[in-house]
N, CA, C and O atoms as a GROMACS GRO file, in nm:
protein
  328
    1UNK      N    1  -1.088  -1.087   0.382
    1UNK     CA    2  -0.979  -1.179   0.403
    1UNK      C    3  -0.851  -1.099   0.424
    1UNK      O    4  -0.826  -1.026   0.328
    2UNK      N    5  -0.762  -1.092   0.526
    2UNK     CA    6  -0.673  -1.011   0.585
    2UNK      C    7  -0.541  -1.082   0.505
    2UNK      O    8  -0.465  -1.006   0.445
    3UNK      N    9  -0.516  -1.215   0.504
    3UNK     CA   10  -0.406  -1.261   0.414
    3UNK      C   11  -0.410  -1.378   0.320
    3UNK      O   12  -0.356  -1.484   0.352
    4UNK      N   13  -0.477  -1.359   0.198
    4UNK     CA   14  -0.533  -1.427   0.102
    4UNK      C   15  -0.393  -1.530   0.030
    4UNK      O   16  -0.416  -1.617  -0.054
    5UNK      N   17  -0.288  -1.509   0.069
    5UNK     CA   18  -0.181  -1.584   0.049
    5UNK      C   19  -0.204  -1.691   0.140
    5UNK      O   20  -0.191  -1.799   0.082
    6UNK      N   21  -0.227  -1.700   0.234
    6UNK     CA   22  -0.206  -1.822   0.325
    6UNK      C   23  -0.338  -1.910   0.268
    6UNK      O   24  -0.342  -2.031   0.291
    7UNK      N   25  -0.418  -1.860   0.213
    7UNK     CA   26  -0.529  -1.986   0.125
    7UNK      C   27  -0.517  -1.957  -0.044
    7UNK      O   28  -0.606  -1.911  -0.115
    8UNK      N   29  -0.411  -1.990  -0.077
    8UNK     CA   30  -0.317  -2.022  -0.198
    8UNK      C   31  -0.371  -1.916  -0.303
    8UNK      O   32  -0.340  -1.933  -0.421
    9UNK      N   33  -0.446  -1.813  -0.271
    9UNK     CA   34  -0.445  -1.693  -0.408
    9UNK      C   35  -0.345  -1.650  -0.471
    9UNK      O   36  -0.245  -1.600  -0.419
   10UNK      N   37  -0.376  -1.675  -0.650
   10UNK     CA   38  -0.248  -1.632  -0.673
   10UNK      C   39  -0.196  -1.468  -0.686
   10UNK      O   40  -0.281  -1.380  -0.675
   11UNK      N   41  -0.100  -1.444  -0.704
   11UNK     CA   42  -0.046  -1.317  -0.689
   11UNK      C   43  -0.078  -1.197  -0.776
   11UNK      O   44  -0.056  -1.079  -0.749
   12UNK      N   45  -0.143  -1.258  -0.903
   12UNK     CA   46  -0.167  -1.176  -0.988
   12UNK      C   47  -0.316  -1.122  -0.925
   12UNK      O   48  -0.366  -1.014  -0.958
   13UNK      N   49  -0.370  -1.202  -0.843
   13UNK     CA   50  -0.507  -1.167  -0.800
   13UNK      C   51  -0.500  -1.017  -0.658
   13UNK      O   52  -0.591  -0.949  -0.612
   14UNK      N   53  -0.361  -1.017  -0.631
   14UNK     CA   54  -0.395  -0.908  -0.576
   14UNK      C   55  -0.357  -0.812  -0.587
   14UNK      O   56  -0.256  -0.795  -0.655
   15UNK      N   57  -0.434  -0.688  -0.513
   15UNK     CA   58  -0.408  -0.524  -0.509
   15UNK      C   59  -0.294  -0.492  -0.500
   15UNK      O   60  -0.290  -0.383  -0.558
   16UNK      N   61  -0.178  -0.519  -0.459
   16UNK     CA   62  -0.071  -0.450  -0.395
   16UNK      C   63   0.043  -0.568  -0.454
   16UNK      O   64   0.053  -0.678  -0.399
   17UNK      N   65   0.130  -0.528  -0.580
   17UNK     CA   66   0.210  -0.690  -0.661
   17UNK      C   67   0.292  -0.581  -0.610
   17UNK      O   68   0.267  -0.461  -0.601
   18UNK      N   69   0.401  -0.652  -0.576
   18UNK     CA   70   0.564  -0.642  -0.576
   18UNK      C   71   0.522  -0.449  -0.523
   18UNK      O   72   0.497  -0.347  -0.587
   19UNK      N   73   0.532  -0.475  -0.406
   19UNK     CA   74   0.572  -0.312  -0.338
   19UNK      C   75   0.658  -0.240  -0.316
   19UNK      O   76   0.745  -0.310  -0.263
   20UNK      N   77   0.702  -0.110  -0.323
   20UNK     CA   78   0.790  -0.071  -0.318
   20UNK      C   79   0.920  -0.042  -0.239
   20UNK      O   80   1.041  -0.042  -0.259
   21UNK      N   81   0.850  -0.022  -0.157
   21UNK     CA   82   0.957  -0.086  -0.006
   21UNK      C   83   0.979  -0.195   0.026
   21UNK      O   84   1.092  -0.201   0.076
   22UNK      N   85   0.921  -0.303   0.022
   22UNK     CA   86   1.008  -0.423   0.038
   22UNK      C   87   1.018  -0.561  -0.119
   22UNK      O   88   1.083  -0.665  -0.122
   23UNK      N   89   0.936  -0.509  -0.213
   23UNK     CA   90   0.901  -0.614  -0.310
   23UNK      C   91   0.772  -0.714  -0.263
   23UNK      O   92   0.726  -0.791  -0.347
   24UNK      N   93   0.733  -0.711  -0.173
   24UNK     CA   94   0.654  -0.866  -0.158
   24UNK      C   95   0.495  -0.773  -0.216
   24UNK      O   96   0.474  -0.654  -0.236
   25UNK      N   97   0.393  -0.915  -0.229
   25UNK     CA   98   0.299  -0.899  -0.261
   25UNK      C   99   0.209  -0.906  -0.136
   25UNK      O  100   0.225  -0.986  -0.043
   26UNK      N  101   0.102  -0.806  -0.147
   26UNK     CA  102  -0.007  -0.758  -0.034
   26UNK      C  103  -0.137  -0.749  -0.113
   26UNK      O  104  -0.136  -0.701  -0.227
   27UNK      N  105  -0.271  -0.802  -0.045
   27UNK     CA  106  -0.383  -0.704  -0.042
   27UNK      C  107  -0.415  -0.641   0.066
   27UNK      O  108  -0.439  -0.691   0.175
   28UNK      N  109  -0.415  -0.522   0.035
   28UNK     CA  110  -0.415  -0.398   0.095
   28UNK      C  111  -0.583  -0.373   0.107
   28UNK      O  112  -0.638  -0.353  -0.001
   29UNK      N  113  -0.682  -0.372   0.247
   29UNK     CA  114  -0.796  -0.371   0.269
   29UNK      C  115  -0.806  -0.190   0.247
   29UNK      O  116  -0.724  -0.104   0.212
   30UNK      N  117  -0.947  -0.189   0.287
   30UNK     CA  118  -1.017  -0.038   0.280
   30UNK      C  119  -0.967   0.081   0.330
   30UNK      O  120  -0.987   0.190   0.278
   31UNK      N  121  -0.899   0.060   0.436
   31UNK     CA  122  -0.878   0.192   0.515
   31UNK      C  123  -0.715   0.206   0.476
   31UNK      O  124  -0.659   0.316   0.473
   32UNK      N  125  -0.646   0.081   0.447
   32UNK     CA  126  -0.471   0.102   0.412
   32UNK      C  127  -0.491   0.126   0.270
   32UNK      O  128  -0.399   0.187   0.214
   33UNK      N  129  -0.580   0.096   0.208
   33UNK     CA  130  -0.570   0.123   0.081
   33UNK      C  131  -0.573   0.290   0.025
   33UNK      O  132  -0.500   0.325  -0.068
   34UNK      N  133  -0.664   0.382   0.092
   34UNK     CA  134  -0.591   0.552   0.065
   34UNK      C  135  -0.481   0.573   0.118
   34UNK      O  136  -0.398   0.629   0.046
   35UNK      N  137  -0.442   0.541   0.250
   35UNK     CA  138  -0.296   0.563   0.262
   35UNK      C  139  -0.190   0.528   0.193
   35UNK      O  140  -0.108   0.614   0.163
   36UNK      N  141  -0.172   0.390   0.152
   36UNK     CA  142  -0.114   0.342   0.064
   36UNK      C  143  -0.088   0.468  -0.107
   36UNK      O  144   0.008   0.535  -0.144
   37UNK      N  145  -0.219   0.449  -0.161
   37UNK     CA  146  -0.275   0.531  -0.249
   37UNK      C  147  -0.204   0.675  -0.238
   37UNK      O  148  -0.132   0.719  -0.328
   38UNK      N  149  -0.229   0.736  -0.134
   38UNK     CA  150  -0.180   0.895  -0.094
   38UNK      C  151   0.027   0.884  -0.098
   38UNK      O  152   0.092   0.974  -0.151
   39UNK      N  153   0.097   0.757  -0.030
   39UNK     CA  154   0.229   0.768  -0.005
   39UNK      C  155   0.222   0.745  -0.153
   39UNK      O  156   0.266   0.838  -0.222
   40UNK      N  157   0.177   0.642  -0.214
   40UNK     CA  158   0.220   0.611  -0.368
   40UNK      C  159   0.230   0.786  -0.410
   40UNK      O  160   0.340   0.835  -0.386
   41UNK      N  161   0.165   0.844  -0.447
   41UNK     CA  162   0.170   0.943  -0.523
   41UNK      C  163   0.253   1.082  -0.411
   41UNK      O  164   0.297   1.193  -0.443
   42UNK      N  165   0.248   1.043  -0.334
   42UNK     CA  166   0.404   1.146  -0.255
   42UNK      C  167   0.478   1.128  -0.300
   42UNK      O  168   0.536   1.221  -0.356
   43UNK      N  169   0.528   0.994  -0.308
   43UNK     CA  170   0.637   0.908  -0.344
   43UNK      C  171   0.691   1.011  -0.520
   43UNK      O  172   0.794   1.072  -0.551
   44UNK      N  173   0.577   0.988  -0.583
   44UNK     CA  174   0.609   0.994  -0.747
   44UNK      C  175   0.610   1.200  -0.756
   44UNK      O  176   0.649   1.267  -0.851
   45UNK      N  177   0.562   1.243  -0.642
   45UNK     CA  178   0.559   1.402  -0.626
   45UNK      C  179   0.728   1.429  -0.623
   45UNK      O  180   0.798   1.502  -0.692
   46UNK      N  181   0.763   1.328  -0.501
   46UNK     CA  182   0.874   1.399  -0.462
   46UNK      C  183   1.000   1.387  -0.532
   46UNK      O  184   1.098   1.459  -0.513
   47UNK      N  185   0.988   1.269  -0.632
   47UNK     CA  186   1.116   1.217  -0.709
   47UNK      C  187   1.056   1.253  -0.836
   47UNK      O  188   1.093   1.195  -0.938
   48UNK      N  189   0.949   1.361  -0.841
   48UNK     CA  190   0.959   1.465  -0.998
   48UNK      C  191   0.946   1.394  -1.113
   48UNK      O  192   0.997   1.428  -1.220
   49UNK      N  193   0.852   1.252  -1.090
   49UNK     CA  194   0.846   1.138  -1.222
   49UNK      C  195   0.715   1.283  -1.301
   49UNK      O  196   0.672   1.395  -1.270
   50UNK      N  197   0.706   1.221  -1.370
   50UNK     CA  198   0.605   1.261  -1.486
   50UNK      C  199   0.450   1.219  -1.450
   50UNK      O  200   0.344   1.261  -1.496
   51UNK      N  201   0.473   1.140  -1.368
   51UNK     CA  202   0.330   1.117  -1.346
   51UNK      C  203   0.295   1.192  -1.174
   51UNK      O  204   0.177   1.197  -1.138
   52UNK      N  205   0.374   1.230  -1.110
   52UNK     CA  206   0.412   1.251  -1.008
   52UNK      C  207   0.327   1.426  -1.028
   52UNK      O  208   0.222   1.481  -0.994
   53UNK      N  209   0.452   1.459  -1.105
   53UNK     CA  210   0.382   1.605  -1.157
   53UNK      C  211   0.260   1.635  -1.233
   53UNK      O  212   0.202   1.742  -1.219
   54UNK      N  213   0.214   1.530  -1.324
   54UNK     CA  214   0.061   1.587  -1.337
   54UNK      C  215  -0.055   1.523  -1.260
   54UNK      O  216  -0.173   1.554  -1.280
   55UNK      N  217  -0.014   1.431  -1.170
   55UNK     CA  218  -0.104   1.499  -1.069
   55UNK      C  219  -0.078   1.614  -0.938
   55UNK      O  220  -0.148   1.642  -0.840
   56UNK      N  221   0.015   1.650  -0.972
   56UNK     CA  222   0.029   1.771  -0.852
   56UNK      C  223  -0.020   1.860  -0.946
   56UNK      O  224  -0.062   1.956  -0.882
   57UNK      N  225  -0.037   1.880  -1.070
   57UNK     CA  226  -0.089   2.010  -1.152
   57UNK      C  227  -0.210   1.953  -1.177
   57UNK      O  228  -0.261   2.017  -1.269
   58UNK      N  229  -0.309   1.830  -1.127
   58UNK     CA  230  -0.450   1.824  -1.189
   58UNK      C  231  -0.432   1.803  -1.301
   58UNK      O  232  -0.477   1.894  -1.371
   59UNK      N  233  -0.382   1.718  -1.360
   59UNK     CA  234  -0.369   1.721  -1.503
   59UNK      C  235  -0.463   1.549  -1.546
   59UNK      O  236  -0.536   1.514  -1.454
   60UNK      N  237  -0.461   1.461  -1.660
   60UNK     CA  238  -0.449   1.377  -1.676
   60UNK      C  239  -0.331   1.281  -1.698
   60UNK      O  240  -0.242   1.292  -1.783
   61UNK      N  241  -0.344   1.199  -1.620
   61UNK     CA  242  -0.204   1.129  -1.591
   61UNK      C  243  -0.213   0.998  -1.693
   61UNK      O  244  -0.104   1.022  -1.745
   62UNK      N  245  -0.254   0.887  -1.759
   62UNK     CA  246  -0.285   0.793  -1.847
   62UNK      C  247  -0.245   0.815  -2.005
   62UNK      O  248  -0.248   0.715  -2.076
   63UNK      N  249  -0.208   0.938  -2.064
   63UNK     CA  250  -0.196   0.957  -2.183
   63UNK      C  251  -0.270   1.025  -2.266
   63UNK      O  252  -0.245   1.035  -2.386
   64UNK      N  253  -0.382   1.085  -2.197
   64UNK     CA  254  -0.519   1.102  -2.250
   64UNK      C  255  -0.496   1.230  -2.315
   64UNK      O  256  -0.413   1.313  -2.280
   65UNK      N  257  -0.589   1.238  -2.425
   65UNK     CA  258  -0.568   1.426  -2.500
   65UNK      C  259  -0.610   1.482  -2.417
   65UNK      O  260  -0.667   1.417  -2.329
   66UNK      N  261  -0.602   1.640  -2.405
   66UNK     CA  262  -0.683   1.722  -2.323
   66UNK      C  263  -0.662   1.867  -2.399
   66UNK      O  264  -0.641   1.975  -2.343
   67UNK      N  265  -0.669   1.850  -2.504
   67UNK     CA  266  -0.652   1.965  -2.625
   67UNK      C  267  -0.844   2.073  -2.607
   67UNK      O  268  -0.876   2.191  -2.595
   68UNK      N  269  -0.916   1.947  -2.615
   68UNK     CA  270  -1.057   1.968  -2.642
   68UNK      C  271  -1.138   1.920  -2.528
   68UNK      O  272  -1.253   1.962  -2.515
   69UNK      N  273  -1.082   1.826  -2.434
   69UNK     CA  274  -1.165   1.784  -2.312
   69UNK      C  275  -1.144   1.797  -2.205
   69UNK      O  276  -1.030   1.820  -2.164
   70UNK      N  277  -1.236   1.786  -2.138
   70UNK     CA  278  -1.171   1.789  -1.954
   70UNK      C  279  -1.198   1.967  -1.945
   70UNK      O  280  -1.142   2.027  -1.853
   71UNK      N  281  -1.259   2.021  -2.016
   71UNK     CA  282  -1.252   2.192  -2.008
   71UNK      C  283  -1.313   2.263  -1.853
   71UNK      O  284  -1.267   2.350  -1.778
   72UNK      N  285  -1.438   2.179  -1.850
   72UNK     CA  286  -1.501   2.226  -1.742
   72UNK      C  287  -1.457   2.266  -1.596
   72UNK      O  288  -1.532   2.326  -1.519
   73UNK      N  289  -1.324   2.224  -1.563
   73UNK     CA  290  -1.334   2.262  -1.394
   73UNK      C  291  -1.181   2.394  -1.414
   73UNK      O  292  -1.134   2.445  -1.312
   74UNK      N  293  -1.154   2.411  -1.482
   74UNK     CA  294  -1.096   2.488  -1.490
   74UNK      C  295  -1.163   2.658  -1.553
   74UNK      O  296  -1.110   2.683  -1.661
   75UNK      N  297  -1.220   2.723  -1.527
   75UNK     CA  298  -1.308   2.834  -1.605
   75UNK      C  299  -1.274   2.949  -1.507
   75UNK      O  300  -1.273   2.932  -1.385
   76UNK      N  301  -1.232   3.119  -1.594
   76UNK     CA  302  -1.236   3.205  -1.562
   76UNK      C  303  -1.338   3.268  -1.628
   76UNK      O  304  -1.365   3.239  -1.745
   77UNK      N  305  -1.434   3.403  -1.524
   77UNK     CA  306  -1.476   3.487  -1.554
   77UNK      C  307  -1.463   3.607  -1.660
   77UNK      O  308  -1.401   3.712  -1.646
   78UNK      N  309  -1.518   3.574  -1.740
   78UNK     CA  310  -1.497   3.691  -1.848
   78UNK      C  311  -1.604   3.825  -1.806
   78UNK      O  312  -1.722   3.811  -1.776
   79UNK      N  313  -1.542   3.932  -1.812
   79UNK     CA  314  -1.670   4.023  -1.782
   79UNK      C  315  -1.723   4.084  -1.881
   79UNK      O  316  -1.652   4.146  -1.959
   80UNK      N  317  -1.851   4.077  -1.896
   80UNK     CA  318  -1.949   4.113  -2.022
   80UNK      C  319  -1.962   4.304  -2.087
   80UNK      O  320  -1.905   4.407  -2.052
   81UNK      N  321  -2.021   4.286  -2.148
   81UNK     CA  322  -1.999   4.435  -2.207
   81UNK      C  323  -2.113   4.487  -2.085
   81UNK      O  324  -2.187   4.425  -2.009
   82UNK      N  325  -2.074   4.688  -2.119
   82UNK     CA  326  -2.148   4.742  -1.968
   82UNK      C  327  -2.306   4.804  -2.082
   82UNK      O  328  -2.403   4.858  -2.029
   0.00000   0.00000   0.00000
């Protein structure tokens, strides 16, 4: 469905509430939806929010600990005794 507003859905039902460039509400289909997705987080890169920056550092962005988890994709080589 390309504009789910014109058959009375309400607003909370869709993907895209109050946008940033103009305020109005959108659902945003398959292929606008990574673009969308990709400017959102340019957007939060380039104005240095907090969430902006940990995902430009790979980090967890939600609040989550990462004291003890998430270890795996980050690993250096240690070299073993000769």
């Amino acid at each position: 469905m390309q504009n789910p507003t014109q058959y009375k859905v309400p607003a909370w039902f869709l993907n895209r509430q109050s946008d940033v460039v103009d305020g109005k509400h959108y659902h945003v289909l398959a292929n606008g939806l990574e673009s969308k997705l990709r400017d959102d987080l340019e957007r939060l890169k380039k104005m240095r929010a907090h969430r902006g920056l940990r995902h430009s550092w790979n980090l967890r962005v939600r609040g989550q600990h990462t004291k003890t988890t998430g270890r795996r994709g980050k690993s250096s080589v240690v070299p073993g005794k000769k």
